[in-house]
Gaussian input, Z-matrix of N, CA and C with variables (Angstrom, degrees):
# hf/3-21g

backbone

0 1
 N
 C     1     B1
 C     2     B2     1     A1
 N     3     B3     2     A2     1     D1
 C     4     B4     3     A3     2     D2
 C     5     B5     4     A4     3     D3
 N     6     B6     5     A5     4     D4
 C     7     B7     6     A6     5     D5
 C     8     B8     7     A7     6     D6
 N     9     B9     8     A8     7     D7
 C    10    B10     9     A9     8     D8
 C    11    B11    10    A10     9     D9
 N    12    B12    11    A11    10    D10
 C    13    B13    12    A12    11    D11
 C    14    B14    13    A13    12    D12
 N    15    B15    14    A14    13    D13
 C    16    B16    15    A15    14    D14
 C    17    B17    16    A16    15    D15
 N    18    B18    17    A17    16    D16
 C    19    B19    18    A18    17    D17
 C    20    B20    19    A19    18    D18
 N    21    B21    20    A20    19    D19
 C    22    B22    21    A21    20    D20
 C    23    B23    22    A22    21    D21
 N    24    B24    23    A23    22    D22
 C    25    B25    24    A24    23    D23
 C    26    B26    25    A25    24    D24
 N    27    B27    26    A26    25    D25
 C    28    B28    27    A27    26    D26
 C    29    B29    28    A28    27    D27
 N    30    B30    29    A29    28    D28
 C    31    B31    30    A30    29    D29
 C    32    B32    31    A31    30    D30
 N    33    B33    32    A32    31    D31
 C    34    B34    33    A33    32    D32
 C    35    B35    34    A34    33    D33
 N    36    B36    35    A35    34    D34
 C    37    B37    36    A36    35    D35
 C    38    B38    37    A37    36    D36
 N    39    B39    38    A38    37    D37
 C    40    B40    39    A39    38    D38
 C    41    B41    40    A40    39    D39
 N    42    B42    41    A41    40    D40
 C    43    B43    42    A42    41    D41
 C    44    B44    43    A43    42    D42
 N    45    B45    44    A44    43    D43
 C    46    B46    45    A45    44    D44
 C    47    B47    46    A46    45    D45
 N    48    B48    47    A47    46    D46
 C    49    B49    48    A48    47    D47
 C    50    B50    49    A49    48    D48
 N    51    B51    50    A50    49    D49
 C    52    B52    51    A51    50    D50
 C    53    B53    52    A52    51    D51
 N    54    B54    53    A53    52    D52
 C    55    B55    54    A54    53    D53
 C    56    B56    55    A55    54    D54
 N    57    B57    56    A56    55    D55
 C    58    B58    57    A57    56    D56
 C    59    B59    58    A58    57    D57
 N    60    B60    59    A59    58    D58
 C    61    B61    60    A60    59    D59
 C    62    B62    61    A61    60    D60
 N    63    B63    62    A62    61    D61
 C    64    B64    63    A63    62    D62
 C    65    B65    64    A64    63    D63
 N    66    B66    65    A65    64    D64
 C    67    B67    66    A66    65    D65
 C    68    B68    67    A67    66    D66
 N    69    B69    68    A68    67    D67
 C    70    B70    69    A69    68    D68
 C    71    B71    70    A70    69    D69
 N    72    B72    71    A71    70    D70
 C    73    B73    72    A72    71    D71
 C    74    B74    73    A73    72    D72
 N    75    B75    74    A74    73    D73
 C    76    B76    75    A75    74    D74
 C    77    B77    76    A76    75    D75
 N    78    B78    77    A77    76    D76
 C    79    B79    78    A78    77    D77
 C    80    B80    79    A79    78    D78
 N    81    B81    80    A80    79    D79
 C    82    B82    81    A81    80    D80
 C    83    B83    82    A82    81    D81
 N    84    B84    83    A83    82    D82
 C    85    B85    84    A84    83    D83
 C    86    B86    85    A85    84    D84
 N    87    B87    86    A86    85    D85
 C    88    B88    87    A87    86    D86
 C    89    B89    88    A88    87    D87
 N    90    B90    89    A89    88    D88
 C    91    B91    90    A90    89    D89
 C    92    B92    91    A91    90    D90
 N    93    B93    92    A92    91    D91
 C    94    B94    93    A93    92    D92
 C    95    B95    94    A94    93    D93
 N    96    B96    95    A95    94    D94
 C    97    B97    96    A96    95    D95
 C    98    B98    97    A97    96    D96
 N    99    B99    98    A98    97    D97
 C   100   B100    99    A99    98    D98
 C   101   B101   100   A100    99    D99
 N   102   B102   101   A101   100   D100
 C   103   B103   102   A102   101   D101
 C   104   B104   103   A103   102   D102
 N   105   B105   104   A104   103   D103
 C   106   B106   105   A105   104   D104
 C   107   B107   106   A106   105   D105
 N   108   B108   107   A107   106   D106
 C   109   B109   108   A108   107   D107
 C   110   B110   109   A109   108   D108
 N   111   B111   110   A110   109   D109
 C   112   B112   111   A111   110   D110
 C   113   B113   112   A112   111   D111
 N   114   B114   113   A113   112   D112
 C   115   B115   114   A114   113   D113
 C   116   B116   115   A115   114   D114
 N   117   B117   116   A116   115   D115
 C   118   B118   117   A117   116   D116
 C   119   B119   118   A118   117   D117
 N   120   B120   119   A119   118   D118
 C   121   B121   120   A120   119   D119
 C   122   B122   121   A121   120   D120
 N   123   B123   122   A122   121   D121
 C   124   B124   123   A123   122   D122
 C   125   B125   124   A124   123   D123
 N   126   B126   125   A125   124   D124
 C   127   B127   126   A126   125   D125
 C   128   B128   127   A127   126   D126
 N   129   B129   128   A128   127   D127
 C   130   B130   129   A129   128   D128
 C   131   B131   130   A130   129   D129
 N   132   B132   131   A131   130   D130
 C   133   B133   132   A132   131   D131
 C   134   B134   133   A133   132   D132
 N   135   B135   134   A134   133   D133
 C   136   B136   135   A135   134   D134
 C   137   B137   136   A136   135   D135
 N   138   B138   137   A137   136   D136
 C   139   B139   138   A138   137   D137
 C   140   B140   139   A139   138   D138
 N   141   B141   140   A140   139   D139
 C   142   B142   141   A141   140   D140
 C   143   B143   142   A142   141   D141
 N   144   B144   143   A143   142   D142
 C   145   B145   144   A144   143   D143
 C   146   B146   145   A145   144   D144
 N   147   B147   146   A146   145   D145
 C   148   B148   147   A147   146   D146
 C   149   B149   148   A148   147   D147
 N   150   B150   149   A149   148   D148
 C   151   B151   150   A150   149   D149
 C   152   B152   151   A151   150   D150
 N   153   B153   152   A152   151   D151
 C   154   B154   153   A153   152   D152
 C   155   B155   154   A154   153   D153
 N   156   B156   155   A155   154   D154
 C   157   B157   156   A156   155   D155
 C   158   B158   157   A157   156   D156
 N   159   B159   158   A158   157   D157
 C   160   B160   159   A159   158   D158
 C   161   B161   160   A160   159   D159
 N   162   B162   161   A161   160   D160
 C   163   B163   162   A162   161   D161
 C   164   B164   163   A163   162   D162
 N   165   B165   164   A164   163   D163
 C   166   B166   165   A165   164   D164
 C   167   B167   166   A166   165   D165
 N   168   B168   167   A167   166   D166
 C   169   B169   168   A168   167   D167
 C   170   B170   169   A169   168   D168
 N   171   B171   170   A170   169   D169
 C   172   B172   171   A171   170   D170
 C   173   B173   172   A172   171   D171
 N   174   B174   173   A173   172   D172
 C   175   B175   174   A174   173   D173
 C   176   B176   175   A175   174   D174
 N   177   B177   176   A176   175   D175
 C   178   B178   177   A177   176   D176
 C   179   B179   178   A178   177   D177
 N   180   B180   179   A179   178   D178
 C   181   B181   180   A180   179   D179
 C   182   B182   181   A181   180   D180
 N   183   B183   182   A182   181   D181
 C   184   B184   183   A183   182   D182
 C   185   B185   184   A184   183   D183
 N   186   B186   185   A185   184   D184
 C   187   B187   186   A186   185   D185
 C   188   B188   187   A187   186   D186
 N   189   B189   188   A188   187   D187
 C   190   B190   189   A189   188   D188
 C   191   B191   190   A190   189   D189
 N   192   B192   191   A191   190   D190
 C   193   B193   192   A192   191   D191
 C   194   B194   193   A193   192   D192
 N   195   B195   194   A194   193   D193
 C   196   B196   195   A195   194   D194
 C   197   B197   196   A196   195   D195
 N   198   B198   197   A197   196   D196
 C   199   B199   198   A198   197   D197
 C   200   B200   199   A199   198   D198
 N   201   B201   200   A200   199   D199
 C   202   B202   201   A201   200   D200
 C   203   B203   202   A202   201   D201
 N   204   B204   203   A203   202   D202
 C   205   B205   204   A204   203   D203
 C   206   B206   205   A205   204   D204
 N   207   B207   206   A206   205   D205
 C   208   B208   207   A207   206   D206
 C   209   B209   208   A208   207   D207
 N   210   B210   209   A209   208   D208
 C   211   B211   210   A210   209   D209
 C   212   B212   211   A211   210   D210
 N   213   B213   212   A212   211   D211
 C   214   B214   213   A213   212   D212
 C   215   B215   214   A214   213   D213
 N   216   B216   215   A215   214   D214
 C   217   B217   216   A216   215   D215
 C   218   B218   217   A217   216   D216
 N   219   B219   218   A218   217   D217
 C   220   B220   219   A219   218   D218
 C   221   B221   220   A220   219   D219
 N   222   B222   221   A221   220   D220
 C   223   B223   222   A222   221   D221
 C   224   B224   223   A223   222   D222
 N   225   B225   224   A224   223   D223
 C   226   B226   225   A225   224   D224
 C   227   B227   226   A226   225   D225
 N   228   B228   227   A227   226   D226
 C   229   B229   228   A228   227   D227
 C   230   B230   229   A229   228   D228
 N   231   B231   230   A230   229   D229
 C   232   B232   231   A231   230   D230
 C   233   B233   232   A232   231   D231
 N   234   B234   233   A233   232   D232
 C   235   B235   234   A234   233   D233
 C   236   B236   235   A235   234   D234

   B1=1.4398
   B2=1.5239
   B3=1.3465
   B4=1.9863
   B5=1.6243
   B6=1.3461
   B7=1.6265
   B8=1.0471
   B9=1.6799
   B10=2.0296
   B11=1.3881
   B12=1.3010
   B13=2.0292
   B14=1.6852
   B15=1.0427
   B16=1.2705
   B17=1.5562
   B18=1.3934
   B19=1.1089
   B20=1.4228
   B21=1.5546
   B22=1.4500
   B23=1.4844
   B24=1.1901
   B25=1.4275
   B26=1.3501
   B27=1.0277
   B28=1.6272
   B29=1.3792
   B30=1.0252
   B31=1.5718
   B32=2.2053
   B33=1.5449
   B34=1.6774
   B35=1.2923
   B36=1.7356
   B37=1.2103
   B38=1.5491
   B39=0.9821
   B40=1.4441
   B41=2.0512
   B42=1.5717
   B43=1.1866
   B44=1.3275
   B45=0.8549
   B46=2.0307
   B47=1.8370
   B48=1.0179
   B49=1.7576
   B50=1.5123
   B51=1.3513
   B52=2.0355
   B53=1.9137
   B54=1.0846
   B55=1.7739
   B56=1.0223
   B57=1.4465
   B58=1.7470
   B59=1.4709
   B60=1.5948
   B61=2.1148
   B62=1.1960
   B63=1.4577
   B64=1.4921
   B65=1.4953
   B66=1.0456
   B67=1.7028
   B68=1.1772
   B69=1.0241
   B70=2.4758
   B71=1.1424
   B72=1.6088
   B73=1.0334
   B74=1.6864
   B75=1.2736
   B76=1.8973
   B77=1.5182
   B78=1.4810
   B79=1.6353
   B80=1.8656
   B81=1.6133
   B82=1.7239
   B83=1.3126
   B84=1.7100
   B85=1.0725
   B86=1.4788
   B87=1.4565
   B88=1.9328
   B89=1.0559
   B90=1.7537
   B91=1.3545
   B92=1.7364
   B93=1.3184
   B94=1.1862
   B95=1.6498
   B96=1.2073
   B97=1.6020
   B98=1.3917
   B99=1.2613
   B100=1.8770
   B101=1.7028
   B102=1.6188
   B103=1.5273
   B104=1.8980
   B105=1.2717
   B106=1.4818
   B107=1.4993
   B108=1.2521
   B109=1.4504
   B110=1.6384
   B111=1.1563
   B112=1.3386
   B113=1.7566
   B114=1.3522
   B115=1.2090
   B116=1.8206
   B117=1.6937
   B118=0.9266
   B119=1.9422
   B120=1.6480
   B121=1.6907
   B122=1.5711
   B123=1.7118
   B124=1.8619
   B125=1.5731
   B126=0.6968
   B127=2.0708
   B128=1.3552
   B129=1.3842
   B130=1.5428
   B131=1.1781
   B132=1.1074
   B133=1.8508
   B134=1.7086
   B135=0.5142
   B136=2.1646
   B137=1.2162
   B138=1.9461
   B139=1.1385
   B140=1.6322
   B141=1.6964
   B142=1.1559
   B143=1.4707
   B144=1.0073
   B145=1.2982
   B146=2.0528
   B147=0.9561
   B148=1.4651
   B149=1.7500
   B150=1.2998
   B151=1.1891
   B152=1.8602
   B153=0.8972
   B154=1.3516
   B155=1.6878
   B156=1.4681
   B157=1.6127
   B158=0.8861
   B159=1.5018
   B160=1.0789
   B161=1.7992
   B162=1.6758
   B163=1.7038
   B164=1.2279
   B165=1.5480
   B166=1.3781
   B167=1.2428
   B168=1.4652
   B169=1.9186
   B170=1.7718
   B171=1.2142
   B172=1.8870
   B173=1.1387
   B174=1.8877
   B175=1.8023
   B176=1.2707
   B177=0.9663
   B178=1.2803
   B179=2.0354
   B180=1.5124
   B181=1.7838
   B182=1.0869
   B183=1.5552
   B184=1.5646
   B185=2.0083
   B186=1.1996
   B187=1.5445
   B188=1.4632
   B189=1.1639
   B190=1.7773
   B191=1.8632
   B192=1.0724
   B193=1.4996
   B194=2.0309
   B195=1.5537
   B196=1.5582
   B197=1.2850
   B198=1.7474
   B199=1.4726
   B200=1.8848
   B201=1.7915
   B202=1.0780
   B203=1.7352
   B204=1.7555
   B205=1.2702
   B206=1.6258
   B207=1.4868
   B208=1.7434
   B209=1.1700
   B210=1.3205
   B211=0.8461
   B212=2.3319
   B213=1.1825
   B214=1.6644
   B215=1.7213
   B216=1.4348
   B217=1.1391
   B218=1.3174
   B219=1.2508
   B220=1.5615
   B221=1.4284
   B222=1.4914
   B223=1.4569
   B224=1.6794
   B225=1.1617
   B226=1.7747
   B227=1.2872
   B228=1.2790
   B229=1.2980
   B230=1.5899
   B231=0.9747
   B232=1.6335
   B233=2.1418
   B234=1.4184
   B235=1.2909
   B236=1.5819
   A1=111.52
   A2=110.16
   A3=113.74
   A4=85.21
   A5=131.12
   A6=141.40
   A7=103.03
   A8=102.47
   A9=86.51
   A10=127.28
   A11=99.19
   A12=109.14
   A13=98.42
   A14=122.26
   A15=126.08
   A16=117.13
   A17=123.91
   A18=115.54
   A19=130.80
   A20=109.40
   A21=119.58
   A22=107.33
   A23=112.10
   A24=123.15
   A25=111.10
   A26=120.04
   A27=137.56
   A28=89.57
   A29=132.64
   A30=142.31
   A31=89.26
   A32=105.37
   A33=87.11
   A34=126.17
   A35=110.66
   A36=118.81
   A37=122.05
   A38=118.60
   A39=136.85
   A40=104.66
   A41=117.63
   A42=90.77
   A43=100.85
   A44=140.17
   A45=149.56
   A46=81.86
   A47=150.69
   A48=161.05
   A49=97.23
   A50=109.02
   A51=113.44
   A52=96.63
   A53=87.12
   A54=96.76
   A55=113.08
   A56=113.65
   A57=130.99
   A58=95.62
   A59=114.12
   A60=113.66
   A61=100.70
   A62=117.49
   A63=110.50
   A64=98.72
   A65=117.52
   A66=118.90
   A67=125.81
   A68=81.48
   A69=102.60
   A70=100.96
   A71=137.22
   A72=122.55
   A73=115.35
   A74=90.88
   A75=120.76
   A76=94.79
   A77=123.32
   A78=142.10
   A79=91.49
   A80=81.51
   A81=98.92
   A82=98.82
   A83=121.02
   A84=134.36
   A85=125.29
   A86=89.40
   A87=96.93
   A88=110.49
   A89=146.38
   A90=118.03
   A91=107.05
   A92=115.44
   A93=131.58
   A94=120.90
   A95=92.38
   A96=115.70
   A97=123.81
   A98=92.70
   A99=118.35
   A100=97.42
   A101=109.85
   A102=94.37
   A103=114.02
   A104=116.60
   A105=108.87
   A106=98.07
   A107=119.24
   A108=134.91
   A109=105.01
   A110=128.33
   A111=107.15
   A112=114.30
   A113=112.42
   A114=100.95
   A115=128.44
   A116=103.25
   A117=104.72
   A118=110.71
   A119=83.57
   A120=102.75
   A121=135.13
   A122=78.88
   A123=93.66
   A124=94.17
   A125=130.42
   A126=123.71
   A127=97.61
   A128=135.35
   A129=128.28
   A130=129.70
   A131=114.59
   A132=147.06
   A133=76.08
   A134=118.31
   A135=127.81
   A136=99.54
   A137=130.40
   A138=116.36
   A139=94.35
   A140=126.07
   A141=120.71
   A142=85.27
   A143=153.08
   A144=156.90
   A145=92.45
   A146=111.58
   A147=116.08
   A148=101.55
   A149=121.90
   A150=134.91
   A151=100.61
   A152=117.73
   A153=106.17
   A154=126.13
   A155=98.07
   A156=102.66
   A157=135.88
   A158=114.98
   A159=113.87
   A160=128.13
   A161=104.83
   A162=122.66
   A163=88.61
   A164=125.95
   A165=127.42
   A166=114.62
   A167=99.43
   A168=124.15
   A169=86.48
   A170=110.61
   A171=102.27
   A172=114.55
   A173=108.72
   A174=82.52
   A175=117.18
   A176=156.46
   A177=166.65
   A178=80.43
   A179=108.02
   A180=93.14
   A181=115.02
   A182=129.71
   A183=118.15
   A184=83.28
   A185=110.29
   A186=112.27
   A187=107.97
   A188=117.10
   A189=133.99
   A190=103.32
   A191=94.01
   A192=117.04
   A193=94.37
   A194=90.64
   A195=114.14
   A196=113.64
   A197=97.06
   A198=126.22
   A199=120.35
   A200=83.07
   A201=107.44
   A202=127.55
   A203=94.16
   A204=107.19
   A205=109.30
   A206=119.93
   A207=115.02
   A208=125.69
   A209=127.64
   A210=143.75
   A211=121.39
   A212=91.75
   A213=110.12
   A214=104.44
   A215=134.06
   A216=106.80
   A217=137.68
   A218=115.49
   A219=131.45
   A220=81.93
   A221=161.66
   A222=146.43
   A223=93.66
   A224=125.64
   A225=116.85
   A226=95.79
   A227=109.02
   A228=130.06
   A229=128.40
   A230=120.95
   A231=108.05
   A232=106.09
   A233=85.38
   A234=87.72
   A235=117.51
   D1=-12.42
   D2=-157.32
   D3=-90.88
   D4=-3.95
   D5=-166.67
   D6=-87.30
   D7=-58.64
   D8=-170.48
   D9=-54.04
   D10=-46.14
   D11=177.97
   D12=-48.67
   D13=-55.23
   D14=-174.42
   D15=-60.49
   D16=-43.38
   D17=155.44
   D18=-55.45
   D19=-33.23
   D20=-166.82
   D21=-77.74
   D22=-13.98
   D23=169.36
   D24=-70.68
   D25=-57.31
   D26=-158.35
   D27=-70.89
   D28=-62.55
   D29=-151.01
   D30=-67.94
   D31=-46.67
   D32=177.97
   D33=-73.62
   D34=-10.75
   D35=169.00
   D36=-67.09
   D37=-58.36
   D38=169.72
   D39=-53.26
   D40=-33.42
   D41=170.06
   D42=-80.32
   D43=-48.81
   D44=-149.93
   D45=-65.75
   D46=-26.35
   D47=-176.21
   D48=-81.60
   D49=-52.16
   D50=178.94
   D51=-56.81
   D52=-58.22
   D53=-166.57
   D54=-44.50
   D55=-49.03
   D56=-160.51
   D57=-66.85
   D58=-45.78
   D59=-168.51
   D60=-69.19
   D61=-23.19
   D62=-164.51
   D63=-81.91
   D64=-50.35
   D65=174.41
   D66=-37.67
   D67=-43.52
   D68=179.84
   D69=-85.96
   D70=-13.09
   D71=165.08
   D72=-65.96
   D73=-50.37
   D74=-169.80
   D75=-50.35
   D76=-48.56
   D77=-160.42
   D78=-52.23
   D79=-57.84
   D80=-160.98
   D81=-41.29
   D82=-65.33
   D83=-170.22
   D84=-35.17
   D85=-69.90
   D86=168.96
   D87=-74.88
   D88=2.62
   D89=160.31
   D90=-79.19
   D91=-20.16
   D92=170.12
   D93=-46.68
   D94=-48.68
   D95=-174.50
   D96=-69.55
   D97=-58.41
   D98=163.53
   D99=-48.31
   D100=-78.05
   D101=-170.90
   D102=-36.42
   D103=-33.30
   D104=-171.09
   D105=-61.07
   D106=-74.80
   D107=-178.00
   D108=-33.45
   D109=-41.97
   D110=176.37
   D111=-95.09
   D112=2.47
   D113=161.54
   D114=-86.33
   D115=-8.60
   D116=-165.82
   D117=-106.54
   D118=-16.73
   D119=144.87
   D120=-39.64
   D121=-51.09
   D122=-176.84
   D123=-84.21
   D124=-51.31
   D125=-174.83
   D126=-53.79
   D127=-16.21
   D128=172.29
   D129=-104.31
   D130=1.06
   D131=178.52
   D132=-102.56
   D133=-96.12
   D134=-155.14
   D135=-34.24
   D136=-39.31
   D137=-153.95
   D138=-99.21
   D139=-5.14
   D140=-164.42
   D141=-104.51
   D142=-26.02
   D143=173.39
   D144=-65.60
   D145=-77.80
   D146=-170.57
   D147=-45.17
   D148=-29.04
   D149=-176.90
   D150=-77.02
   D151=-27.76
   D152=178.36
   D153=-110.12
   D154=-15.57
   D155=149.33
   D156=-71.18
   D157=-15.23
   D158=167.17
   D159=-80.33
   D160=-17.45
   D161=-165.21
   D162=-86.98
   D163=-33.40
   D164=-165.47
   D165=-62.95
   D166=-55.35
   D167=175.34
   D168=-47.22
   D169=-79.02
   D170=-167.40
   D171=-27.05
   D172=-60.44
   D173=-179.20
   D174=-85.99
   D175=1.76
   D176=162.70
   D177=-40.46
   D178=-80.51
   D179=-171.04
   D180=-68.01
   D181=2.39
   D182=-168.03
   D183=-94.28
   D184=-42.11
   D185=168.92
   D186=-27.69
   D187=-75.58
   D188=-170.61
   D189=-53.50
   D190=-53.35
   D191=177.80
   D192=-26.26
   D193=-79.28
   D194=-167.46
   D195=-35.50
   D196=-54.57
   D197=177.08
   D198=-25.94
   D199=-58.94
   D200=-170.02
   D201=-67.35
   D202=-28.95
   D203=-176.53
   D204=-98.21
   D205=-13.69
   D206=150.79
   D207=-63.20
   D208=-32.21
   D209=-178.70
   D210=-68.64
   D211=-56.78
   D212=157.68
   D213=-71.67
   D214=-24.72
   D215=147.42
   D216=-95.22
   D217=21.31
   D218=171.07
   D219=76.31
   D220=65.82
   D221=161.70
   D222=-116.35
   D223=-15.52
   D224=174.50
   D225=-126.43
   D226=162.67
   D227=153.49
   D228=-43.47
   D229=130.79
   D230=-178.04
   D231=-86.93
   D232=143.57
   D233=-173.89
   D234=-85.78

């Protein structure tokens, strides 16, 4: 009789041991996952950043551009 308790122990240990690998499996997974997701975060930060240095640069010459053509129409001041 002093067996069963003793087995019945062992047997919840060994499941609560199933549970635990399976968890750390799951862990593994989504730390796995996450790293993708934030790498693909950063390639969309970089390309929206690269995306706006580049609009900036445009007006930056459409700026000069303007500049240039108030100026040949006498509408600004010459610098």
């Amino acid at each position: 009789m002093s067996d069963e308790p003793i087995n019945l122990v062992l047997e919840l240990l060994r499941a609560i041991r199933r549970d635990m690998a399976e968890m750390r499996d799951d862990i593994r997974e989504l730390k796995h996952r996450m790293s993708t997701v934030e790498q693909q975060v950063a390639i969309m930060i970089s390309s929206e950043m690269s995306h706006y240095a580049s609009v900036s640069s445009r007006l930056d010459r459409l700026g000069e551009r303007v500049d240039r053509i108030e100026r040949r129409l006498d509408l600004a001041p010459a610098k």
